[in-house]
C-alpha positions in Angstrom: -34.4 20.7 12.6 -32.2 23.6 12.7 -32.7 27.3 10.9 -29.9 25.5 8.6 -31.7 22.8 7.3 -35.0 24.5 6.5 -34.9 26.2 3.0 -35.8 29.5 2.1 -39.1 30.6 0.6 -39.0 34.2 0.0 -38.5 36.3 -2.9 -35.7 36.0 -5.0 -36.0 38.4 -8.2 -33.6 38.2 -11.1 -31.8 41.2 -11.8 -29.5 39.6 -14.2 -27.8 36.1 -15.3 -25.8 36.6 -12.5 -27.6 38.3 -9.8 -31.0 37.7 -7.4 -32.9 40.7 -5.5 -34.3 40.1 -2.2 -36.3 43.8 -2.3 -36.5 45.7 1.0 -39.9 45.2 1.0 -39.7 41.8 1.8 -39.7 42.6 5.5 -40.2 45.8 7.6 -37.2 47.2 9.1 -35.1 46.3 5.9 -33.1 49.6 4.8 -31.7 48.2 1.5 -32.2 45.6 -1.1 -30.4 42.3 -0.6 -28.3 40.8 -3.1 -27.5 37.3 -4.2 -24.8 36.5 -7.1 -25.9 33.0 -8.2 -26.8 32.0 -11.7 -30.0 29.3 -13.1 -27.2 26.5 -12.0 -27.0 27.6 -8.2 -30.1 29.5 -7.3 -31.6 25.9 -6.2 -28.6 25.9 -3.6 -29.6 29.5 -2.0 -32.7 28.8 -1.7 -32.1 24.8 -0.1 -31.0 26.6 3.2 -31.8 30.0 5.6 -28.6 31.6 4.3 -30.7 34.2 2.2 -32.7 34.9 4.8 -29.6 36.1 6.7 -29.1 38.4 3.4 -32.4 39.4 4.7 -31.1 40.4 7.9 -28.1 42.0 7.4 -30.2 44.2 5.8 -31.3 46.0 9.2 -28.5 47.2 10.4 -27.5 50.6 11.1 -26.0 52.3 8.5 -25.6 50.2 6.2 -24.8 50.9 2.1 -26.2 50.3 -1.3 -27.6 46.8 -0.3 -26.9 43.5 1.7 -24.4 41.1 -0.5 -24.2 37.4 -1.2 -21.5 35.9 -3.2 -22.6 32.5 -5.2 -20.8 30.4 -2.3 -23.7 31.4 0.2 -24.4 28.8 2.7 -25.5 29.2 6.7 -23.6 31.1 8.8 -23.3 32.7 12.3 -25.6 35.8 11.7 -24.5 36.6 8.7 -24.4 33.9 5.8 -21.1 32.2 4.7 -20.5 34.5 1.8 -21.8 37.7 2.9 -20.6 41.1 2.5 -21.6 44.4 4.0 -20.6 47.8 4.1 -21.4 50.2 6.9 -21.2 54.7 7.1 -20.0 55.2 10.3 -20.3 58.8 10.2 -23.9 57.7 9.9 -24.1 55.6 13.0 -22.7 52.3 10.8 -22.1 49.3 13.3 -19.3 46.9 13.3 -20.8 43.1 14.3 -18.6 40.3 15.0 -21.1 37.8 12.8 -19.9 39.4 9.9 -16.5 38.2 10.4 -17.1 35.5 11.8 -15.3 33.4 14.6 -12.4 32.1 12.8 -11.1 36.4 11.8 -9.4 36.1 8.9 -9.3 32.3 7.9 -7.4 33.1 4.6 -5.5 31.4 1.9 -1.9 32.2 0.4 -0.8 30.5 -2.8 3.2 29.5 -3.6 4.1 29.3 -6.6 7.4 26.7 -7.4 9.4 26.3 -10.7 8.7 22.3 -10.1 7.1 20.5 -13.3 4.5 17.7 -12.7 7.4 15.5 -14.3 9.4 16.5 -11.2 6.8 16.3 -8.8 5.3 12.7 -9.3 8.5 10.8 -8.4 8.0 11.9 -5.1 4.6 13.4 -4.6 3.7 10.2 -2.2 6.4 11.1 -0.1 6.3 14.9 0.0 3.0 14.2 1.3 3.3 11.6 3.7 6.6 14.4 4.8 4.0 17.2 4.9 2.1 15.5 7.9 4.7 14.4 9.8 6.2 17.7 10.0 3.5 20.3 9.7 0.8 20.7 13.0 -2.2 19.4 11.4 -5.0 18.5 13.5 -7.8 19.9 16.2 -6.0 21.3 19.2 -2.4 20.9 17.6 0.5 22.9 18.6 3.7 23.6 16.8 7.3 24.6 17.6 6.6 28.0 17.4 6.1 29.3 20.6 5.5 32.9 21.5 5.0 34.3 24.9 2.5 36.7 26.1 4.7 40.0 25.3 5.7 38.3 22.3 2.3 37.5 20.9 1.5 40.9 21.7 4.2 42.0 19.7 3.6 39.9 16.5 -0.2 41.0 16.6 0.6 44.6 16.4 3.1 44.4 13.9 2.3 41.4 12.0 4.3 39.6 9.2 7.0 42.3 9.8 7.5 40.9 13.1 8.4 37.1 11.6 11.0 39.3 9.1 13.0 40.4 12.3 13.2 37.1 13.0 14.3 35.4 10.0 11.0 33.5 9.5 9.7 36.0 6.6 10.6 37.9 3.4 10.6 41.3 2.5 8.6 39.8 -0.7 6.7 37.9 1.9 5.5 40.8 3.2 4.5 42.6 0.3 3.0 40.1 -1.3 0.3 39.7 1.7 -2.8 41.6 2.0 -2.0 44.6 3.8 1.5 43.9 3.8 0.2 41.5 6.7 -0.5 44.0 9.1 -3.9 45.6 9.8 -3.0 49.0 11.4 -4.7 50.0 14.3 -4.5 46.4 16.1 -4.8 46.5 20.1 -3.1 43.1 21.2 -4.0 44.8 24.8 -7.5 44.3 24.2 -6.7 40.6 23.5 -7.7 38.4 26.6 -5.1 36.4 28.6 -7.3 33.4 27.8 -7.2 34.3 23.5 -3.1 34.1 24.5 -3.2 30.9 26.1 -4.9 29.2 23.2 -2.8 31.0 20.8 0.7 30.9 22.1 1.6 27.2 20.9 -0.5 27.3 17.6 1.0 29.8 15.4 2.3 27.8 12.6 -0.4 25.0 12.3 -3.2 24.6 10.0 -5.9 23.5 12.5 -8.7 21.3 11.6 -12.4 21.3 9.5 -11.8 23.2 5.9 -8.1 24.0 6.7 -5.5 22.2 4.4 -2.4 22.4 2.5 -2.6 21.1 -0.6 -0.2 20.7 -3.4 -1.9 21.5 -6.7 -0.6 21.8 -10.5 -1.6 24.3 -13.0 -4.2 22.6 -15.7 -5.1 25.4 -17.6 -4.5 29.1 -18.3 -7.4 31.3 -19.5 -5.8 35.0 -19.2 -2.3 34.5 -20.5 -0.7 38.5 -19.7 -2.3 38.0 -16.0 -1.1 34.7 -15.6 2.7 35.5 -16.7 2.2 38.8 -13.7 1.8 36.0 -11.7 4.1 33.5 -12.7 1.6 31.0 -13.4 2.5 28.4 -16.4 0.4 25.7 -17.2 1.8 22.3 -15.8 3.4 24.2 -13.0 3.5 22.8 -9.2 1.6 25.5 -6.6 0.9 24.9 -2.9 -2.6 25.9 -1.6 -2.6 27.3 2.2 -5.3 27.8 4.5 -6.0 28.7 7.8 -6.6 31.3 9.7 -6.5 33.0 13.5 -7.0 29.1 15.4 -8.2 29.3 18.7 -6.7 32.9 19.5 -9.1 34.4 16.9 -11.9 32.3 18.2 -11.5 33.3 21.5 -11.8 37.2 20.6 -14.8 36.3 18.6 -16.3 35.0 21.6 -15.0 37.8 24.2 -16.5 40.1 21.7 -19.9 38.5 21.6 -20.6 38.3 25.1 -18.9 41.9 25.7 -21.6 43.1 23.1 -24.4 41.1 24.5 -26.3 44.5 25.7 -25.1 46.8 22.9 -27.7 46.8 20.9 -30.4 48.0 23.0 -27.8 50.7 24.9 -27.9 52.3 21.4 -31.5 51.5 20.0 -30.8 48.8 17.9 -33.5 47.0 17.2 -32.2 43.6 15.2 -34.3 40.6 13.4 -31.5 37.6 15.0 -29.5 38.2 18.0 -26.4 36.9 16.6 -26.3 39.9 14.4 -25.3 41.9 17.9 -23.5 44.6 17.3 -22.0 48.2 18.3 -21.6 51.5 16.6 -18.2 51.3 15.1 -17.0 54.9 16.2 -18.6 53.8 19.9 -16.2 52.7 22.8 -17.6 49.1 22.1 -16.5 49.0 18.5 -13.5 49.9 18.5 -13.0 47.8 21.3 -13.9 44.8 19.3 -12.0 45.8 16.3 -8.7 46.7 17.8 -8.9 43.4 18.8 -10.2 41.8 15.7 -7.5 43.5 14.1 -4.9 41.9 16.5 -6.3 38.6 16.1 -6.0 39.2 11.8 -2.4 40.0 12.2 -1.8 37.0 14.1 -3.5 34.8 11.0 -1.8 36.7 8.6 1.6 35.3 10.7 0.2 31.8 11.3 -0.2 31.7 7.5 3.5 33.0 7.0 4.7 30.0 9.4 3.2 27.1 7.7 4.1 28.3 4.0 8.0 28.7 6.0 7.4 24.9 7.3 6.2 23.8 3.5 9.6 25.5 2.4 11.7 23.4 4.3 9.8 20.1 3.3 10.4 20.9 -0.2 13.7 21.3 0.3 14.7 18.4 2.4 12.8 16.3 0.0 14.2 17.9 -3.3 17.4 18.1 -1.6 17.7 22.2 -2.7 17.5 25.1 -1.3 13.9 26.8 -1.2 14.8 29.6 -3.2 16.6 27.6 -5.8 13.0 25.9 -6.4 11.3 29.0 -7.0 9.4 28.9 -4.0 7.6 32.3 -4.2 4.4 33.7 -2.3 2.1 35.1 -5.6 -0.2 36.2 -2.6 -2.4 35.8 0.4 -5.9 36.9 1.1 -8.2 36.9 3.9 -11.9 35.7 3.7 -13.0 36.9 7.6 -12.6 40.3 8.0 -13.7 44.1 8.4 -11.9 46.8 7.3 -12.3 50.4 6.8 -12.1 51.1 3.1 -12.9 54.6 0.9 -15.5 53.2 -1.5 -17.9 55.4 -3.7 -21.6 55.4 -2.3 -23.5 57.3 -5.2 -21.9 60.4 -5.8 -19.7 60.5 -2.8 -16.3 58.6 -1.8 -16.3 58.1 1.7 -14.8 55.9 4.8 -17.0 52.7 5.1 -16.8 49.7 7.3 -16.6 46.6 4.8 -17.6 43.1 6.1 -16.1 40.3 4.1 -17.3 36.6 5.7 -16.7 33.8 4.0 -15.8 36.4 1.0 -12.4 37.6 -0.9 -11.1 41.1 -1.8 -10.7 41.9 -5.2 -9.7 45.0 -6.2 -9.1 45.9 -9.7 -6.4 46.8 -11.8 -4.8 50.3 -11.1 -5.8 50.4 -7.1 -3.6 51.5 -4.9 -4.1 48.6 -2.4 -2.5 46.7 -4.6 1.3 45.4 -4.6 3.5 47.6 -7.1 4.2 44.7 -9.3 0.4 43.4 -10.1 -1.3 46.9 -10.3 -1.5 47.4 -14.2 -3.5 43.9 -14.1 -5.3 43.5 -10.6 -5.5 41.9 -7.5 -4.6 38.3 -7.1 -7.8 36.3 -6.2 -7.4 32.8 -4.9 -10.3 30.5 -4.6 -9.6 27.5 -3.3 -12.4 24.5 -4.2 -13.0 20.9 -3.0 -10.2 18.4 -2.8 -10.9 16.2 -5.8 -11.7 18.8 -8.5 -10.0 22.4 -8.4 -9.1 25.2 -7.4 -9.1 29.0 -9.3 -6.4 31.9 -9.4 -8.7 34.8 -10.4 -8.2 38.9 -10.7 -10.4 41.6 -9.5 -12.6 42.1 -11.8 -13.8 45.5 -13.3 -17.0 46.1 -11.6 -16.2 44.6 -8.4 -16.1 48.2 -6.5 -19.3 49.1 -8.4 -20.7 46.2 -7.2 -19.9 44.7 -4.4 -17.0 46.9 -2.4 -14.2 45.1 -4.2 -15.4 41.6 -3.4 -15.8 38.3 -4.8 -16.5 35.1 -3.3 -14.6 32.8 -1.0 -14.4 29.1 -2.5 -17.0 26.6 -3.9 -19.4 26.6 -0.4 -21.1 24.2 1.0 -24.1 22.0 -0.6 -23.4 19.4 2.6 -23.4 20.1 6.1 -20.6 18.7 8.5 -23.3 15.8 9.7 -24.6 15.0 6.2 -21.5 14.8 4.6 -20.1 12.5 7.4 -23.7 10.6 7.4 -23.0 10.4 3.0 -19.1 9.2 3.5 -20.6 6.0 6.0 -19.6 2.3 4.3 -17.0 4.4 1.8 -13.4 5.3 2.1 -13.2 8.5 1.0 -8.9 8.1 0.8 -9.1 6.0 -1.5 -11.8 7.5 -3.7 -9.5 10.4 -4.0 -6.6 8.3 -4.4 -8.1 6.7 -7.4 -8.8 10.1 -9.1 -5.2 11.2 -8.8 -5.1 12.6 -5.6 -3.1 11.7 -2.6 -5.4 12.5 1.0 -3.6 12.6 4.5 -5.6 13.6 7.5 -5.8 13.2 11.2 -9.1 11.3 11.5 -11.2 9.3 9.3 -14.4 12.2 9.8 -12.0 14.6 8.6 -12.1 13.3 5.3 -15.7 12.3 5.1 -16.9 15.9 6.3 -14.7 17.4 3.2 -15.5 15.1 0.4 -15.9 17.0 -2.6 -19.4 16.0 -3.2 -20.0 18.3 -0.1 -19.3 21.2 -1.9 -20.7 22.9 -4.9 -18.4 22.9 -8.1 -15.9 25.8 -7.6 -16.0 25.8 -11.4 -19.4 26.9 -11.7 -19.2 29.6 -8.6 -16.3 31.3 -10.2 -17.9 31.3 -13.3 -20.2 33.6 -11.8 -18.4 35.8 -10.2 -16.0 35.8 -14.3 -19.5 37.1 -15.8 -20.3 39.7 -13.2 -17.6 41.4 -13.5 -16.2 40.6 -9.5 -13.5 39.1 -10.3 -11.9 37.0 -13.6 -10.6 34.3 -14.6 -6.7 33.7 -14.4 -5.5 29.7 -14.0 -7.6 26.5 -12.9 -5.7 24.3 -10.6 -5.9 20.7 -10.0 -4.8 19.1 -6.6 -2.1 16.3 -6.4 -2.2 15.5 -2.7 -3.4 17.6 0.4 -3.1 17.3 4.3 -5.8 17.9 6.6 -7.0 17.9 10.2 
């Protein structure tokens, strides 16, 4: 039996309807309170697994702010939990740790918004599909047309999207309508290891494998008309769902970066609760080692992200037979979930430089920030939550307490309730195609486990975790969307 599938039996005290205290107290060596946002409806989930305890251990390290977080899409994790959040003070010996990014760095979504009606779309939704995986890389190991060498790669991971606009595979509204305008400043693509570039110079442009998809997904319902109409959301509207992330190039720097850190911890004192929470001052040689190339690896997912919504464009158009532009085919926005950045939040009475971990977890600034795109900051941040196949997914906004709360974050997606091998074990005797096919939605993947492993009874119900995030304030409510038909690895 693995730390995953035991469950968790320590406290869990209710601050409110929509958030659970682990107190420092707990365990010695905690410096701050964790924090769980979960509801009566989910708080059976956090505690079914370890996850919590991770919030538990986040809680140790160095420097760290206000409390250890937990969005309601917790589940098990490498170090930290699949939903956790943390902020770190340098200036007060704060540590970067690759576990709270996790080893696919910024796995992210983008959504694309089209001026297609379902009545246009179900014509030919079987063959838009069917289209989608013949021509998009879809799969474990898959590589695309899109292939960069060394000095190129380099190239594209220190200037990001902005490098696919030189060559005529971006937007300028691309660009700016990607987190961080696509490009983390400060990457160090020369900190990037010959073997990350091997495994990443064929697979820009693909969407990988496990949780990764493209799905095709209509508007159902609007519950914030003025934010939807920013975003040029209308119910019974056609959208495309991507997500992916840095592929094997981003998992190869996660696991340089582990093994580089291996002796870290004790070089500067730290004394941790799990070894995979190793981890490095971030102002020492080590951490910024680690994030110039985290950073490099980010850019790259921001551009691998770029190239499949590119690829999706020309399917559209050769099966509409129009140009992509003339169906509307504009990117509302992309986040990333895996990620640490260095953000001014306020910390009691001060406003200072912090290093924010986001795994498994989605920014979501509110309305006036300046991090925000010119045309959505009088309403917010787009927030895309992407759910299970056969139910939904959510376009939210950053809420209004989400900086007081929880650095500007909100959750991820629905999470896990299913592991990998239960889900797989659950799907045996069944065809999970055409389960989905008989609830309206058309399934393509490159293995039969592929399917079973992401049936949507493996995940909680994205309607209830953004609900909680909605009445805490993180982030709120803008347009449910229902998938049509979705490709996978």
């Amino acid at each position: 039996m693995t730390a995953a599938d035991r469950s968790y039996s320590g406290p869990l005290e209710r601050v409110d309807d929509c958030c659970y205290r682990i107190p420092k107290s707990y365990r010695p060596g905690m410096l701050v309170d964790g924090l769980v946002f979960a509801d009566e409806r989910l708080i059976e989930h956090v505690r079914s697994d370890r996850a919590a305890e991770q919030v538990a251990n986040v809680a140790f390290l160095p420097g760290i702010q206000t409390a250890s977080l937990a969005m309601p899409d917790i589940h098990w994790g490498y170090g930290f939990c699949i939903g956790g959040v943390c902020a770190t003070d340098p200036a007060a010996g704060g540590v970067v740790s690759p576990g709270g990014v996790g080893y696919d760095i910024n796995c992210g979504v983008r959504l694309v918004r089209t001026n297609l009606s379902l009545a246009d779309l179900e014509p030919v939704l079987v063959r838009l599909v069917d289209q989608l995986m013949r021509d998009v890389p879809v799969g474990v190991g898959r590589g695309g047309r899109h292939v960069f060498s060394p000095a190129e790669l380099r190239q594209l991971m220190r200037e990001g999207v902005g490098y696919l606009v030189q060559r005529g595979l971006a937007t300028a509204d691309d660009r700016l309508c990607t987190e961080a305008e696509g490009c983390i400043a400060e990457a160090r693509p020369e900190l990037v290891s010959d073997r990350a570039l091997f495994r990443g110079q064929d697979q820009c442009g693909t969407v990988g494998a496990g949780n990764h998809f493209i799905e095709v997904q209509v508007v159902d319902r609007v519950e914030d008309a003025r934010a939807a109409a920013a975003f040029g959301l209308a119910v019974g509207q056609i959208c495309v769902l991507i997500h992916s992330g840095s592929r094997g190039l981003g998992y190869q720097v996660c696991d340089d970066a582990l093994r580089a850190l291996r002796d870290a911890p004790a070089k500067y004192g730290i004394t941790l609760p799990d070894r995979q929470l190793v981890c490095a001052p971030v102002e020492s040689p080590e951490g910024s080692h680690y994030l110039g190339a985290m950073r490099a690896a980010a850019n790259y997912a921001f551009c691998n992200r770029q190239l499949l919504m590119w690829q999706v464009r020309e399917v559209f158009a050769r099966v509409f037979a129009k140009p992509w532009d003339a169906l509307g085919m504009e990117l509302l926005y992309d986040v990333a979930h895996n990620i640490a950045k260095i953000e001014t939040h306020a910390v009691g009475q001060e406003h200072k430089p912090v290093c924010v971990h986001r795994k498994g977890a989605t920014r979501a600034f509110p309305a006036g920030h300046h991090d925000i795109p010119d045309r959505y900051r009088a309403i917010g941040q787009p927030v895309i939550i992407p759910g299970d196949m056969g139910r939904a997914s959510w376009v939210l906004v950053g809420g209004p307490r989400s900086l007081a709360r929880s650095f500007g974050t909100t959750c991820h997606g629905a999470g896990r309730c299913l592991s990998r091998t239960a889900a797989t074990r659950a799907a045996k005797g069944r065809n999970i195609q055409h389960e989905l096919a008989r609830g309206g939605v058309i399934a393509r993947s490159r293995s039969r486990e592929g399917l079973a492993e992401e049936q949507p009874a493996a995940y909680k119900d994205v309607d209830v975790v953004v609900d909680v995030v909605h009445r805490a304030g993180l982030s709120t409510k803008v347009a449910r969307l229902r998938p049509l038909g979705v490709i996978k690895g």
